[in-house]
gemmi code that builds the backbone of each chain (N, CA, C; Angstrom):
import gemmi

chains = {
    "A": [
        ("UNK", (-69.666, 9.383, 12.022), (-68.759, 9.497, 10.883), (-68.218, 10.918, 10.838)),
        ("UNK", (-66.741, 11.181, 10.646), (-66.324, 12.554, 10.341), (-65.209, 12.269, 9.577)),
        ("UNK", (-65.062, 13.341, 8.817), (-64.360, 13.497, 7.583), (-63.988, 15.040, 7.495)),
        ("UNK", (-62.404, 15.158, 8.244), (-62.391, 16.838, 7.753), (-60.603, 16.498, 7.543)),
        ("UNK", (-60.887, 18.322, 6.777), (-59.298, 18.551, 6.204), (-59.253, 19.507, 7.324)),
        ("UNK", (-58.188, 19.594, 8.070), (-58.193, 20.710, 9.002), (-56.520, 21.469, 8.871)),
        ("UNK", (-56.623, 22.416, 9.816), (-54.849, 23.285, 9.129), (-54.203, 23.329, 11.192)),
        ("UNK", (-55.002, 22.371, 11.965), (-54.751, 22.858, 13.286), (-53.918, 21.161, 13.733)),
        ("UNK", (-53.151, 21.418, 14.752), (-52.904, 19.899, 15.505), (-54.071, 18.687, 15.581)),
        ("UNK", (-53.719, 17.343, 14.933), (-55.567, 16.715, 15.011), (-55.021, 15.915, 16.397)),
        ("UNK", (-57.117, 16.309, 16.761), (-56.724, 15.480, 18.180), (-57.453, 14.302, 18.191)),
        ("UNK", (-56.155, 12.999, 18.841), (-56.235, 11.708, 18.159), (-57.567, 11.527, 18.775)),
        ("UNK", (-57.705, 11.758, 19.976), (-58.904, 10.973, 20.973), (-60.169, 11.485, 20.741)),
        ("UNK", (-60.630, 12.542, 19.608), (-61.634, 13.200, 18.718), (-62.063, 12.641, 17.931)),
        ("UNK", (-60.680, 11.989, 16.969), (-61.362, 10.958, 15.923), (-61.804, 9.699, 16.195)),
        ("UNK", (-61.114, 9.418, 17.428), (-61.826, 7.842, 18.459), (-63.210, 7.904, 18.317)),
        ("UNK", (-63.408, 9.185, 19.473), (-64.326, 9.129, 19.825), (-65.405, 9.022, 18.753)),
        ("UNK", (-65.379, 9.745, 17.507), (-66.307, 9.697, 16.823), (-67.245, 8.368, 15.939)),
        ("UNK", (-66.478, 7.320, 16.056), (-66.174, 5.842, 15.815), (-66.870, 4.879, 16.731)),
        ("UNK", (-67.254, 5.410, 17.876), (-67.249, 4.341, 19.306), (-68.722, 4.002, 19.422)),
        ("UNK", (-68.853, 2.860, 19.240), (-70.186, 2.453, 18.863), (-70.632, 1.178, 19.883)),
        ("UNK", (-72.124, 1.101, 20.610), (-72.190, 0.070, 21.579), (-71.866, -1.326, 20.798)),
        ("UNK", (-72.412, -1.385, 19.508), (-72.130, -2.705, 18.908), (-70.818, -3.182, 18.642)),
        ("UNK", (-69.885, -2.207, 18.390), (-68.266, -2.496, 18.237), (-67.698, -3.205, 18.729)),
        ("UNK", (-66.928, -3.972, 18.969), (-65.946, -4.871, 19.552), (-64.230, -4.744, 19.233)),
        ("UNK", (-63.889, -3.518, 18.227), (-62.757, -2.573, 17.791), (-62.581, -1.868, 17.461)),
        ("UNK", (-62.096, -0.792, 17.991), (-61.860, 0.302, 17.647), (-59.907, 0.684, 16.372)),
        ("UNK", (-59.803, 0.379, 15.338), (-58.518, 0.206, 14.497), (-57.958, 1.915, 14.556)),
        ("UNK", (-57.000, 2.199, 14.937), (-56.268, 3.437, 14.980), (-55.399, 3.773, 14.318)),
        ("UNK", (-55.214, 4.268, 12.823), (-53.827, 4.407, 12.512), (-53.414, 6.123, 12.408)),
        ("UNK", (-52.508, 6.223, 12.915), (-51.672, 8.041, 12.681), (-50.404, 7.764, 12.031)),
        ("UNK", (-50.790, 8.707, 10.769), (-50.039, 8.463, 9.738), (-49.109, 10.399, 10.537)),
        ("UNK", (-47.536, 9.873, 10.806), (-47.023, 10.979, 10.934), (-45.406, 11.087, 10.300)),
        ("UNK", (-45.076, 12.449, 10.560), (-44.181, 13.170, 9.881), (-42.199, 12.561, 10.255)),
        ("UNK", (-41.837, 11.449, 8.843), (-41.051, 10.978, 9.142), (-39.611, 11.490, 9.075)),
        ("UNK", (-38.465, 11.760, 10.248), (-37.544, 12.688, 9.869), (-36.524, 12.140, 8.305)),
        ("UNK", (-36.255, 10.737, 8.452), (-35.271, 10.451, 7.201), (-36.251, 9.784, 6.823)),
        ("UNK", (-36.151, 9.447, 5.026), (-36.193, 8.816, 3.944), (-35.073, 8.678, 3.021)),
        ("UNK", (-34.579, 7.460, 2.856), (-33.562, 6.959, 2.172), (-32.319, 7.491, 2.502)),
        ("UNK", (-32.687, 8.085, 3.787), (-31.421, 8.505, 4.769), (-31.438, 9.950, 4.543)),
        ("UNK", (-32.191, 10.669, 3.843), (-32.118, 12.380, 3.674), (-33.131, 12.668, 4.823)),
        ("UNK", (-32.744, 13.729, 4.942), (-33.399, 14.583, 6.714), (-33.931, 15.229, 6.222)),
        ("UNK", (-35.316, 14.960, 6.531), (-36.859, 15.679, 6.239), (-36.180, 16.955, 7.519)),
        ("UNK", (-36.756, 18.256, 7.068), (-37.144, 19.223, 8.156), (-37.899, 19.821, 8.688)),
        ("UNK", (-38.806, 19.388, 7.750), (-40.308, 20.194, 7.421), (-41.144, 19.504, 6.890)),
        ("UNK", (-42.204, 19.474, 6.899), (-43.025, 19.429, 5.688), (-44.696, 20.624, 5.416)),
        ("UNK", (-44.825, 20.611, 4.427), (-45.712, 21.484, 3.950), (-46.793, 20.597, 3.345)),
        ("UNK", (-48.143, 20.643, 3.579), (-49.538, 19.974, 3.112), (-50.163, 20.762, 2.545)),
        ("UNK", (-50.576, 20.627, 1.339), (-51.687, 21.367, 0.588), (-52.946, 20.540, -0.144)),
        ("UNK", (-53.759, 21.109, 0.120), (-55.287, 20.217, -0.869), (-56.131, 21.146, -1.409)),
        ("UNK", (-56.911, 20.262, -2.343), (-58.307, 20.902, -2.895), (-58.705, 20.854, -1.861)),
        ("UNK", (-59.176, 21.711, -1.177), (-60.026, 21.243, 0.078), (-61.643, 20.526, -0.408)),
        ("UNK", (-62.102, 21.442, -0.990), (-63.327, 20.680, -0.753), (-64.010, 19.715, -1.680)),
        ("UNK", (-63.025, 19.547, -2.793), (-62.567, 18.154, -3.473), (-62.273, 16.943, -2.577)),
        ("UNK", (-60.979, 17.318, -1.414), (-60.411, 16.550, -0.823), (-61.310, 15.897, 0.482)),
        ("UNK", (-62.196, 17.026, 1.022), (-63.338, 16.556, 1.691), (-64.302, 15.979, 0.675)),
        ("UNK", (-65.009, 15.644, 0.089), (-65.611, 14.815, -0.874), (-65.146, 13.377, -0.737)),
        ("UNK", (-63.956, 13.322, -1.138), (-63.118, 12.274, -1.521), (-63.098, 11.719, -0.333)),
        ("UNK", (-63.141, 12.097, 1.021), (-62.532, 11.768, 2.069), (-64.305, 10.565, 2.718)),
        ("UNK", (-65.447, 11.256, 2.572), (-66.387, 10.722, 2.521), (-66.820, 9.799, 1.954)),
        ("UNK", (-66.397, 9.503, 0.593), (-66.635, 8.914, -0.651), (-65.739, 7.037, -0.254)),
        ("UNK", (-64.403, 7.756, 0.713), (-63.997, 6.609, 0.908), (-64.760, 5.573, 2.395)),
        ("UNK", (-65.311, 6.717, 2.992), (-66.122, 6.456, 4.040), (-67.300, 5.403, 3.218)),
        ("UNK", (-67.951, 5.655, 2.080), (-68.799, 5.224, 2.034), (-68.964, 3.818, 1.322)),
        ("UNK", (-67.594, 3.771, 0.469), (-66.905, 2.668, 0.390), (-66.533, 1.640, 1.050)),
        ("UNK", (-66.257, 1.887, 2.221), (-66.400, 0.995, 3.224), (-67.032, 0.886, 4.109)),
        ("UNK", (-68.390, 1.920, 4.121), (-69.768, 0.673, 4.373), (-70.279, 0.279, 3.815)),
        ("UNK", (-69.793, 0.243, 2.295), (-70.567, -0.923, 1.240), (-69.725, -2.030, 1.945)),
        ("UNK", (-68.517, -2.398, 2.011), (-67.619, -3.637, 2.602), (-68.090, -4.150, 3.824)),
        ("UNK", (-68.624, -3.124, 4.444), (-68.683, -3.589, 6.047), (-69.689, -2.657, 6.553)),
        ("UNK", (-71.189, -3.557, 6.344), (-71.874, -2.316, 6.629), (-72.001, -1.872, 7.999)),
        ("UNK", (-71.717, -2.892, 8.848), (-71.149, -1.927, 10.412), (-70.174, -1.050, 10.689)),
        ("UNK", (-69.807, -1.054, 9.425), (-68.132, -0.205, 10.287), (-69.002, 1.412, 10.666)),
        ("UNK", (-67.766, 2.120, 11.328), (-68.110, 3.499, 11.699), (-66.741, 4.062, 11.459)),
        ("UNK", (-66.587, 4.691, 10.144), (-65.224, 5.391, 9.864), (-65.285, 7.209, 10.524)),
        ("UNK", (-63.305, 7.500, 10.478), (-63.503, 9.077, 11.119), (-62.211, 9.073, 10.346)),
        ("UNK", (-61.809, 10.031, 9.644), (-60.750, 10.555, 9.107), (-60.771, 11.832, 9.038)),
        ("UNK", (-59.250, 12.183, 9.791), (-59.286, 13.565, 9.175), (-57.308, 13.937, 9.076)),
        ("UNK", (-57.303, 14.489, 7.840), (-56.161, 15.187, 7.714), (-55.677, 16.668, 7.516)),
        ("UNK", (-54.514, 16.364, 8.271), (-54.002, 18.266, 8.231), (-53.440, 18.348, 7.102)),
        ("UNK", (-53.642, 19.733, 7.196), (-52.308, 20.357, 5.778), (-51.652, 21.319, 6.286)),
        ("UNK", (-51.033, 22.050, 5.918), (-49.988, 23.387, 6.099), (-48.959, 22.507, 6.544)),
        ("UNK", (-48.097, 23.602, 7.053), (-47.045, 23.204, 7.602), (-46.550, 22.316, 9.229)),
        ("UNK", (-46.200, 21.184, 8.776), (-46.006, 19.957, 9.551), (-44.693, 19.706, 9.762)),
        ("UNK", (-44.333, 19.519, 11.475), (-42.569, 19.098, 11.728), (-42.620, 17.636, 11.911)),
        ("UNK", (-41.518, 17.412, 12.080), (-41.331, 15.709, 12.695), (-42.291, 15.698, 13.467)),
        ("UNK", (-42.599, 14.234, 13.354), (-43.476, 13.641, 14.145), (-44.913, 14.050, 14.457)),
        ("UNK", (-45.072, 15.050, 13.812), (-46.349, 15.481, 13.928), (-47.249, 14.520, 12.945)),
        ("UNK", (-48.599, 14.533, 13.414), (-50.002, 13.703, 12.947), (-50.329, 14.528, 11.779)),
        ("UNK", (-50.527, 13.481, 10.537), (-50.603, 14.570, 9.352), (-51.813, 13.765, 8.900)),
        ("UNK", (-52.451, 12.550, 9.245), (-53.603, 11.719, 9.298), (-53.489, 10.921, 10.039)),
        ("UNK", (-54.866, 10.947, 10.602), (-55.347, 9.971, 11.950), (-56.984, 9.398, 11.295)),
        ("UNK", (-57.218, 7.862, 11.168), (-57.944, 7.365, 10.634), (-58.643, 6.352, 11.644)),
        ("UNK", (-59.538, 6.597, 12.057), (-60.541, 5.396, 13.113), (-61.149, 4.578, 12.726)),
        ("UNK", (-61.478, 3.332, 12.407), (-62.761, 2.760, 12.099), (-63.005, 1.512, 13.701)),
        ("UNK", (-64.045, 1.526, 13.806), (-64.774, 0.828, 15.274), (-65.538, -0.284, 13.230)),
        ("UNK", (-65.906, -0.920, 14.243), (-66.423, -2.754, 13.343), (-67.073, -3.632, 15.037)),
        ("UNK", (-67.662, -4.589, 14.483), (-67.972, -5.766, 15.805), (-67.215, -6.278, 15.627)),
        ("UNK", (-66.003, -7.243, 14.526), (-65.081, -8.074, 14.998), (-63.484, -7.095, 13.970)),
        ("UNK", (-62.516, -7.613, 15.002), (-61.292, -6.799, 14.875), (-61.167, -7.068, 13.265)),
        ("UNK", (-60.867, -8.190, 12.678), (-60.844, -7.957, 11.636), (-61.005, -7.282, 10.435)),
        ("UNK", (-61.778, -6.882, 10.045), (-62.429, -6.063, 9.740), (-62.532, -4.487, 10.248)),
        ("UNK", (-62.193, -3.952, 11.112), (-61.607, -3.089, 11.372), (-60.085, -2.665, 10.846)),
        ("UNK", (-59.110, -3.738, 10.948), (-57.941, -3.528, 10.562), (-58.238, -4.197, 8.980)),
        ("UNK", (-58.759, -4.434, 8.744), (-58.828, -4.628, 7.087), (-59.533, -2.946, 6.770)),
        ("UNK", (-60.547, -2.973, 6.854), (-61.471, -1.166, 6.468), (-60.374, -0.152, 6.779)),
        ("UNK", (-58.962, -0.384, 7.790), (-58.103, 0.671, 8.091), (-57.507, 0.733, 7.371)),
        ("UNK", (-57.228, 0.058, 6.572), (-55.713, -0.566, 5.759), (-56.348, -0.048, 4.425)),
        ("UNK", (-57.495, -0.077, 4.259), (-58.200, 0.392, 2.890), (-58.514, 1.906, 3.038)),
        ("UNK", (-58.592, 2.161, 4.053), (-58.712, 4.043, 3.893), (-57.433, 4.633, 3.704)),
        ("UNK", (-56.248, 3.884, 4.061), (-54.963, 5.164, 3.970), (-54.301, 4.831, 2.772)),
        ("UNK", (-55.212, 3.298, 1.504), (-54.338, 3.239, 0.728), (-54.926, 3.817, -0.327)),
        ("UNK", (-56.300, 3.922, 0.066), (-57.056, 4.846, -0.966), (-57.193, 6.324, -0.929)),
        ("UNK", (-56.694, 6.659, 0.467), (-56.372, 8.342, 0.405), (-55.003, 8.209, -0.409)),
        ("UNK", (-54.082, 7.834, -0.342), (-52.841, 8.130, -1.129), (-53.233, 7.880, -2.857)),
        ("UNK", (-54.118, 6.629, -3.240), (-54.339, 7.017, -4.461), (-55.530, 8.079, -5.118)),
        ("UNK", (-56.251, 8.574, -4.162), (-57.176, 9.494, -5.541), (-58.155, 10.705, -4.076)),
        ("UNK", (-57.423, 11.124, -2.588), (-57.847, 12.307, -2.527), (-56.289, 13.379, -2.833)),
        ("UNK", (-57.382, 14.623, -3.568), (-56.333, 15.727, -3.764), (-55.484, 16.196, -2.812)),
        ("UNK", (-54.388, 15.526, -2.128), (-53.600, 16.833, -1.360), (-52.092, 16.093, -1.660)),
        ("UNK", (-51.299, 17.120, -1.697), (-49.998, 16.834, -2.382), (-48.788, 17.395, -1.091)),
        ("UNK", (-47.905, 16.489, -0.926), (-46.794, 16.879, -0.097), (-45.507, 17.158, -0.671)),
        ("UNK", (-45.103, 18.711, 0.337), (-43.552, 19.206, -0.199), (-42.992, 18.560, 0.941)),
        ("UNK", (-41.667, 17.884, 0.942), (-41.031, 17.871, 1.308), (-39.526, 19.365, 1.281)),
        ("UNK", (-39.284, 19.612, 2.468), (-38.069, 20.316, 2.826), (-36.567, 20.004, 3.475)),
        ("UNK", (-36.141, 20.054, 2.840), (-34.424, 19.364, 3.420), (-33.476, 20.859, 3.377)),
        ("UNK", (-32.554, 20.497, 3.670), (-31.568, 21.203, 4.415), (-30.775, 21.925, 2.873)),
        ("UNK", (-30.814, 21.123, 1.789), (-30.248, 21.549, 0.466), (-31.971, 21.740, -0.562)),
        ("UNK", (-33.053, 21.919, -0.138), (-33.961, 22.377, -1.281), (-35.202, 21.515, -0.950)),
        ("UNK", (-36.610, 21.644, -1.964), (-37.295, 21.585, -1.482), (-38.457, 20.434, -2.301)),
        ("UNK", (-38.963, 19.779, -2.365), (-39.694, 19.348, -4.266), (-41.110, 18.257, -3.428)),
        ("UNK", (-41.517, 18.384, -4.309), (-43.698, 18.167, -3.855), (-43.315, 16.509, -4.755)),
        ("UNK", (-43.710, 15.809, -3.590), (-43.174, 14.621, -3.938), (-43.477, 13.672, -4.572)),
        ("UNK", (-45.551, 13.898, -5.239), (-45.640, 13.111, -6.421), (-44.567, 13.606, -7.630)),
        ("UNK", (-44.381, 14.493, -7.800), (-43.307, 14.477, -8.647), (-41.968, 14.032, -8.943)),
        ("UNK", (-41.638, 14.183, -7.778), (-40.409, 13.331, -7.036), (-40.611, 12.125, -7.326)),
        ("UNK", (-41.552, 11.357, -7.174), (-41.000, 9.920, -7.728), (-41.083, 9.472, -8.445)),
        ("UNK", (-42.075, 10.280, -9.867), (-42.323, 10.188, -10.970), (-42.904, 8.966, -11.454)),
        ("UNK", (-43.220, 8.126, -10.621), (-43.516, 6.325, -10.843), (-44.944, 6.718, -11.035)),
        ("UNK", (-45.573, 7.576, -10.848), (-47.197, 7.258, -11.333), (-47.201, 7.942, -12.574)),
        ("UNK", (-48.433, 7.023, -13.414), (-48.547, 7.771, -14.551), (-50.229, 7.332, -14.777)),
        ("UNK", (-50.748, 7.973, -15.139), (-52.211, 8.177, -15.095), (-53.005, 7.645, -16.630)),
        ("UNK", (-52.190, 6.598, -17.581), (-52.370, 6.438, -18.732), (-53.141, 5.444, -18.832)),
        ("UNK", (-53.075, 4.571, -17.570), (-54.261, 3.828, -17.695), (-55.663, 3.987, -16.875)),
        ("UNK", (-55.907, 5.291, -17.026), (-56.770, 6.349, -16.236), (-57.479, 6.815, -15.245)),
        ("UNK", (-58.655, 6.966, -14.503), (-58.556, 7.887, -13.967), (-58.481, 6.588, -12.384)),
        ("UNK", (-58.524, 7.037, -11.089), (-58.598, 6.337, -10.190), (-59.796, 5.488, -10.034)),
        ("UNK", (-60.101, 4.144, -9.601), (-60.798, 3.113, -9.696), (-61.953, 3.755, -8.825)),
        ("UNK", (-63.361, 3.437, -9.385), (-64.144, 4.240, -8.201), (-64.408, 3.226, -7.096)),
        ("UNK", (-63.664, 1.806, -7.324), (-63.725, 1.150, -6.045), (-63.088, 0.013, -6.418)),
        ("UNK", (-62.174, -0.541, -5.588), (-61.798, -1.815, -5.542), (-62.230, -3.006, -5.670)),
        ("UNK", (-61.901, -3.894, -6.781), (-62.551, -5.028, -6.780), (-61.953, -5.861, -5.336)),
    ],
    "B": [
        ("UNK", (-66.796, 30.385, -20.435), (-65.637, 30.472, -19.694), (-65.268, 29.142, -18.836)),
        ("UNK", (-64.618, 28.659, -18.754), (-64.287, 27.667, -17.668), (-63.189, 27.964, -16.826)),
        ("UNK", (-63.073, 27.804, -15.744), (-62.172, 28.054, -14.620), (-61.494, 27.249, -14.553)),
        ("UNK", (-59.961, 27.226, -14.385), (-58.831, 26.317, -14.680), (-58.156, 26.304, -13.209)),
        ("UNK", (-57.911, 25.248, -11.791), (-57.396, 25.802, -11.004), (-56.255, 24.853, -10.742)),
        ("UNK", (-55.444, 25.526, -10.429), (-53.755, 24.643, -10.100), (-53.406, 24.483, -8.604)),
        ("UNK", (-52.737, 23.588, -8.194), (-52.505, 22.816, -6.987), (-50.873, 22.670, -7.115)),
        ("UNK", (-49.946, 22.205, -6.064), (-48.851, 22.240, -5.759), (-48.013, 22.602, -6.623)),
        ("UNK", (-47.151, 21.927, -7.191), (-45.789, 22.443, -8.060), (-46.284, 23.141, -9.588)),
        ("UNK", (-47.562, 22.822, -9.903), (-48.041, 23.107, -11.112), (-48.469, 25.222, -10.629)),
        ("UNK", (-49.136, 24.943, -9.581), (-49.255, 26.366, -9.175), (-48.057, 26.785, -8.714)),
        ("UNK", (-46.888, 26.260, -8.056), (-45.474, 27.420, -8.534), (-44.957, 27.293, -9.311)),
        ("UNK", (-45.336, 26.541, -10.169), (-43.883, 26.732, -11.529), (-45.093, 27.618, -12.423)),
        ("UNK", (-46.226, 27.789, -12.483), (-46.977, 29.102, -13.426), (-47.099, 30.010, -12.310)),
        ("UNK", (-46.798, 29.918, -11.196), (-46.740, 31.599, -9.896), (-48.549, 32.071, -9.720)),
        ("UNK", (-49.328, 31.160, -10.067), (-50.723, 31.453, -10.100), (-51.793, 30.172, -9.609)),
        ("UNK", (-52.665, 30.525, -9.284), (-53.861, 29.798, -8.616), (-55.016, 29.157, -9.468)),
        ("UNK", (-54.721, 29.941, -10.579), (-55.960, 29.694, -11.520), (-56.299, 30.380, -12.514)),
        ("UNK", (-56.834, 30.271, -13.362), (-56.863, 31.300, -14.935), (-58.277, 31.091, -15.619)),
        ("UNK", (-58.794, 32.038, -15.995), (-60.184, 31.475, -17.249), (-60.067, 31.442, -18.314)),
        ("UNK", (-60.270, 30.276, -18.895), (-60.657, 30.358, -20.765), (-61.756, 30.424, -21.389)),
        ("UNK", (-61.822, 30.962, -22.517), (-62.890, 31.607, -22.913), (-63.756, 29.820, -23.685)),
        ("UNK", (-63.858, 28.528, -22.975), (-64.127, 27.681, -23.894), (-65.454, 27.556, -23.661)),
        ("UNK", (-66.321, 27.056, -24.854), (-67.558, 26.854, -24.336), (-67.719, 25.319, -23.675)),
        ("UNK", (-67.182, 24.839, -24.911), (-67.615, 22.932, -24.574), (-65.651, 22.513, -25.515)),
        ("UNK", (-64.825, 21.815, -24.574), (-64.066, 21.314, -25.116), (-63.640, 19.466, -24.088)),
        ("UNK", (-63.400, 18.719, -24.902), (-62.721, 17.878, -23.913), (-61.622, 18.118, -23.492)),
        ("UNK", (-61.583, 17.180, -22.363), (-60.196, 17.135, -21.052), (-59.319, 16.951, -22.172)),
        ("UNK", (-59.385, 15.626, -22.896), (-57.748, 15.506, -23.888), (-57.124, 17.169, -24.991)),
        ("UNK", (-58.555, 17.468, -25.492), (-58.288, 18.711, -26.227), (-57.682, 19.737, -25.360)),
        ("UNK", (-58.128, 20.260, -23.878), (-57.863, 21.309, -23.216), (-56.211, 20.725, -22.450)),
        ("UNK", (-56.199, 19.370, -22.632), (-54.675, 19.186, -22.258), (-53.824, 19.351, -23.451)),
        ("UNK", (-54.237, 19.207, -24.454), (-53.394, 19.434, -25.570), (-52.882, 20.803, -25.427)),
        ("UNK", (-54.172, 21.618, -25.378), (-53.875, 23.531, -25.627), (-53.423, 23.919, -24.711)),
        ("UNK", (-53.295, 23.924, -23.530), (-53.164, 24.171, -22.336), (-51.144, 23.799, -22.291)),
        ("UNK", (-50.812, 22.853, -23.111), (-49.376, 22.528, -23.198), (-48.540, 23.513, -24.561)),
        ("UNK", (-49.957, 23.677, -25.475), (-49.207, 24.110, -26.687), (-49.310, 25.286, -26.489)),
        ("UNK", (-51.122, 25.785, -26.541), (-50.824, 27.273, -26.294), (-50.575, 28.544, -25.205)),
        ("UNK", (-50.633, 27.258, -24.716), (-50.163, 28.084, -23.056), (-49.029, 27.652, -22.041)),
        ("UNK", (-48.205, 27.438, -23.114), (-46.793, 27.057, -22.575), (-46.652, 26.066, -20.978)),
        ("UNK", (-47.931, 25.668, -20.646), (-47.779, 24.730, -19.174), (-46.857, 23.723, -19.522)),
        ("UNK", (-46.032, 22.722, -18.419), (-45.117, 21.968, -18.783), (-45.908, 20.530, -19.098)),
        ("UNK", (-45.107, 19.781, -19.680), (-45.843, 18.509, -19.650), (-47.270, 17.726, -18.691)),
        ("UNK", (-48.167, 17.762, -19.056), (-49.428, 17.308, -17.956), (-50.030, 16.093, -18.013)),
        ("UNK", (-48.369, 14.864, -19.283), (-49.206, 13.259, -18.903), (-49.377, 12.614, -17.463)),
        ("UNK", (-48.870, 13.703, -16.672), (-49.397, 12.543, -15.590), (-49.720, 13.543, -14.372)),
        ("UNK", (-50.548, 14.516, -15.278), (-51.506, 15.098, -14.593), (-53.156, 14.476, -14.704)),
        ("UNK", (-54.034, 14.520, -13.641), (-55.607, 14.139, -13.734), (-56.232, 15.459, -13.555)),
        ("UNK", (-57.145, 14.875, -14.729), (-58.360, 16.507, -14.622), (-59.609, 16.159, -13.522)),
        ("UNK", (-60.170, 17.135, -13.422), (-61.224, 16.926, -12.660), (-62.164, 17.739, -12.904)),
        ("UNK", (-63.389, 17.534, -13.523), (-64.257, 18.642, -13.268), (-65.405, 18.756, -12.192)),
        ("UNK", (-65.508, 19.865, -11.647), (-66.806, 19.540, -10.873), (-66.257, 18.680, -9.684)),
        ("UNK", (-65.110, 18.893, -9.165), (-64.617, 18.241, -8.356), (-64.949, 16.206, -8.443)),
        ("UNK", (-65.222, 16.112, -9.501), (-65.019, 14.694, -9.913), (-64.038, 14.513, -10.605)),
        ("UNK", (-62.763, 13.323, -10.504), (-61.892, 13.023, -11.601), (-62.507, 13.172, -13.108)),
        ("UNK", (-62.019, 13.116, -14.542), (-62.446, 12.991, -15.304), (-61.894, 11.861, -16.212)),
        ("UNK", (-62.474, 11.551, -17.368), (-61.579, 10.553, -17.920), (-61.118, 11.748, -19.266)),
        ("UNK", (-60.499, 11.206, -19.993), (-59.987, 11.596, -21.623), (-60.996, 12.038, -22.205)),
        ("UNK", (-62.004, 11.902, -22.671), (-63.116, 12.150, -23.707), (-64.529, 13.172, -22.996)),
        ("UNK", (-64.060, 12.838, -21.662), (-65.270, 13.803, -21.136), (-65.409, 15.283, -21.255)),
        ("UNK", (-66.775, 15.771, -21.480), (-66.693, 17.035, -21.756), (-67.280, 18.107, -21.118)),
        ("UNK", (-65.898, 19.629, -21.016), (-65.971, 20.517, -19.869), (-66.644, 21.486, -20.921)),
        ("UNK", (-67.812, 22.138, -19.937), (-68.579, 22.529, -20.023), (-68.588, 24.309, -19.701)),
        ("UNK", (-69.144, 25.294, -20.521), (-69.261, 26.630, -19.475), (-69.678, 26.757, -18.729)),
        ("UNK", (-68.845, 27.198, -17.762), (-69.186, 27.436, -16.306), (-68.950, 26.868, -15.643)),
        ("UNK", (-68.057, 25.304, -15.826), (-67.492, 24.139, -15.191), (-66.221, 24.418, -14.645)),
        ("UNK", (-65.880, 24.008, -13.397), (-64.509, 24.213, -12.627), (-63.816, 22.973, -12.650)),
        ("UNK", (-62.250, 23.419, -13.339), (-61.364, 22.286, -13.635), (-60.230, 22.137, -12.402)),
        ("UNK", (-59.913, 21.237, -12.334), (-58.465, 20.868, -11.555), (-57.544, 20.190, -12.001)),
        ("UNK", (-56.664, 21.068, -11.943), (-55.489, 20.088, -12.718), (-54.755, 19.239, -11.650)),
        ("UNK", (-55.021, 17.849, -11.049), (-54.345, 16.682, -9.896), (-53.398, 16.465, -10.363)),
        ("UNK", (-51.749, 17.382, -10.210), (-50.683, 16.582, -10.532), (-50.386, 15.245, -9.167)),
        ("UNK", (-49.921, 14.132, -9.463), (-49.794, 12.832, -8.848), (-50.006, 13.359, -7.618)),
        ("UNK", (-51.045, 12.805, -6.334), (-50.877, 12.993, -4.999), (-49.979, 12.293, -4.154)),
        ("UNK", (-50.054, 13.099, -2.974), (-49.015, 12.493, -1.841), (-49.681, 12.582, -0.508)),
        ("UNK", (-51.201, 12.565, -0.570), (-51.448, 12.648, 0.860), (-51.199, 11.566, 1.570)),
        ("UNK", (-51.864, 11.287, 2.806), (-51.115, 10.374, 4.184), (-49.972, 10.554, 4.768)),
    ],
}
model = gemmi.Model(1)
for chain_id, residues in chains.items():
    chain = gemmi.Chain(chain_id)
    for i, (resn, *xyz) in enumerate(residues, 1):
        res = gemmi.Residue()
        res.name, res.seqid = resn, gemmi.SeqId(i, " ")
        for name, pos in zip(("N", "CA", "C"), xyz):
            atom = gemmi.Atom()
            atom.name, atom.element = name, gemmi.Element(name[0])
            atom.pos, atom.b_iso = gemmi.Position(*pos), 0.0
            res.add_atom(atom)
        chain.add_residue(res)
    model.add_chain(chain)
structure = gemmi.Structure()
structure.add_model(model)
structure.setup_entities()
């Protein structure tokens, strides 16, 4: 199992490896990277920032969440912050399982639960200005409170 | 004292990292109240507190010597 926030290039075949288990029968890979347009505006940049060691917490916490679901799985996540260009790897998420299923289900649940409740926030940069994009879409609102400590 | 620390747009639009208040024991809803009134921060409904690097809810209570975070909405992945 690994779980880090790092500020360097992540290397994909690191977080594999950490996952690769004789009992496995899949290894699920997703790299979440740096897209140039959204809604047709030209990303140029982007900038990553976190609590770090909030955000490492959180990052475990979801690890451990899904070996309550699947107590074989073997999760590895890790995401960068600072400054990120196109196409660059800004999260790379592994989980190994004995049947595929379940692998791509436990994958699909780590990158939707990092976007709702670990701390790190993205600026986007364009060519006319610059804005940190939970704000930008203003669609969350936290009134019906705090993040679920686990999915029913 | 409790330690107050800010994260993305909330830490550039106050130009700072973090601040102390002199509180002993107040709740998250009270310290979001003051924190808007008497300390001019901008609106924080849809900011999340955290103490102790745990989310918090509304009624929970920060403590001296407890470290806060103010989570405006995330965007990681």
């Amino acid at each position: 199992m690994m779980f880090q926030i790092v500020k360097e290039p992540i290397d994909v075949s690191r977080v594999i490896e950490a996952v690769v288990d004789r009992n496995a029968g899949a290894i699920v890979t997703f790299i979440g990277t740096v897209r140039e347009l959204t809604k047709g505006k030209k990303t140029l940049y982007l900038e990553y920032e976190a609590y770090e060691s909030m955000a490492q917490k959180k990052l475990e916490q979801i690890g451990a969440e899904i070996k309550q679901q699947f107590p074989n799985a073997k999760v590895a996540i890790v995401h960068r912050i600072g400054r990120l260009e196109i196409t660059d790897a800004a999260v790379v998420i592994a989980v190994s399982t004995p049947h595929r299923a379940d692998a791509y289900e436990a994958n699909r649940y780590a990158i939707e639960r990092i976007k709702e409740m670990v701390p790190i926030w993205k600026k986007e940069h364009w060519e006319d200005g610059s804005l940190w994009i939970g704000n930008q879409q203003e669609t969350i609102s936290y009134e019906k409170g705090i993040p679920k400590e686990m999915k029913s | 004292m409790i330690r107050i620390l800010f994260f993305a747009q909330l830490k550039e639009q106050l130009n700072k990292k973090e601040m102390t208040l002199p509180y002993q024991e107040i709740t998250v809803k009270q310290l979001r109240e003051r924190l808007e009134k008497e300390y001019s921060l901008p609106a924080l409904s849809s900011v999340l507190f955290a103490i102790n690097e745990e989310f918090a809810a509304e009624d929970d209570i920060i403590r001296d010597g407890d470290v806060v975070a103010l989570i405006p909405p995330m965007s990681g992945g």
